[in-house]
N, C-alpha and C positions, 0 to 999 in steps of 0.2 A: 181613597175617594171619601168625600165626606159624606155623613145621611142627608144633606139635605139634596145633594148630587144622585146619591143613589135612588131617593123620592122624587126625584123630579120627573118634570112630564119632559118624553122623547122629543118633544116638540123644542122644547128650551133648551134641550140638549143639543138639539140639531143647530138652533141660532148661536149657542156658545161655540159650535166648533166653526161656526161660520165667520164668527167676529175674532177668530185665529188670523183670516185669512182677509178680513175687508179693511181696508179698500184699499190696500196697497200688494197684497199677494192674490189680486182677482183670478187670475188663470188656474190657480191650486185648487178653486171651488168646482171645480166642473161638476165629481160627483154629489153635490148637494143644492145644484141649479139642473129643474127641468129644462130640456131642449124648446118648449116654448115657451121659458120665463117671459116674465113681461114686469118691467119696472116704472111704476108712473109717480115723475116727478112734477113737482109743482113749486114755484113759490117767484112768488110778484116781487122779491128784491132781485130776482135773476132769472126773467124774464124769459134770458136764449139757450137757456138752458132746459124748458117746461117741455114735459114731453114724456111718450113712453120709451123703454129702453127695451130692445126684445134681446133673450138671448144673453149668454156670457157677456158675447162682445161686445151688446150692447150697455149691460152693466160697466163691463171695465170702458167702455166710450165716456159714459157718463162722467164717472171717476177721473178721468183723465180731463175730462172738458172742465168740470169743478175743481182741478188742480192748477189745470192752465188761468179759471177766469179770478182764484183765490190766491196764483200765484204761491202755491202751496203750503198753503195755510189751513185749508180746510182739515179739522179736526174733531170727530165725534166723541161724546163723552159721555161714557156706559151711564146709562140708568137703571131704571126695573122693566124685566122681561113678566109677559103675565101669558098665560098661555088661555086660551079661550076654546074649548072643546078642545077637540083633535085635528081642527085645520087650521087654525089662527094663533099666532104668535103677537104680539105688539110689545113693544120695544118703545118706550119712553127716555127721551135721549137729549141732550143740548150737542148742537151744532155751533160749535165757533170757527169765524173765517174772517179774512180779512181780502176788501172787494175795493179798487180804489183807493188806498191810504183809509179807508177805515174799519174798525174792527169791530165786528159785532157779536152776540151769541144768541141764537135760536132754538128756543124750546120746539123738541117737533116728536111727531108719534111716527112711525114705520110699521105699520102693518104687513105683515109678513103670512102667507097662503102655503099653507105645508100639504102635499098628496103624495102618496106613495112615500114617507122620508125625504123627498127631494121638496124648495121652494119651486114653486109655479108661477107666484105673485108676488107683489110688495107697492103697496102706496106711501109715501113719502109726504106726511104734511105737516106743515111746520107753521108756528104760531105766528107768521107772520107782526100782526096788529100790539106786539109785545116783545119786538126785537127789542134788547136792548144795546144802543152804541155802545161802545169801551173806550175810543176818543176819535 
């Protein structure tokens, strides 16, 4: 393990071992998803998608709906994790998917709610007003 792994805060440890497992091995997160997680999505290019998600199944719902409307495409692309005390995680990420025959990539933040070790929460919002097309 490296020092900066051994320095690091538990918090960024916990999202590291969570982005093992997202968004395609959802069911393996249990022990690192509270029983009343709550996922709140947003973003005005996909509309039927806006919404909270409670729960695993409701994360892996989400997951599965954004595969179905990107035709699975949908692809997160690590950025910088910052940890904020001891409850907040955020995670600065680009989102590329393709929705319709076009391809886009969205700058977005995930704010992620840490208690007891396990997430509770997480907001999802994405730069919408700076998507930029790919064709």
């Amino acid at each position: 393990m490296s020092d900066t792994k051994m320095s690091a805060h538990p918090n960024l440890l916990l999202l590291e071992r969570l982005g093992n497992y997202f968004p395609h091995d959802i069911d393996n997160m249990g022990d690192l998803i509270a029983e009343d997680f709550v996922f709140h999505y947003y973003n005005s290019e996909l509309p039927e998608l806006d919404g909270d998600y409670k729960g695993l199944d409701g994360l892996k719902n989400l997951f599965e709906n954004l595969g179905k409307t990107t035709k699975g495409t949908f692809k997160l692309i690590d950025g910088q994790l910052i940890h904020m005390g001891d409850e907040l995680v955020v995670l600065q990420a680009k989102h590329m998917m393709t929705v319709e025959d076009t391809s886009f990539e969205v700058d977005a933040v995930v704010v992620w709610r840490v208690v007891e070790n396990r997430f509770v929460e997480a907001w999802d919002i994405p730069a919408v007003n700076t998507t930029r097309k790919l064709r």
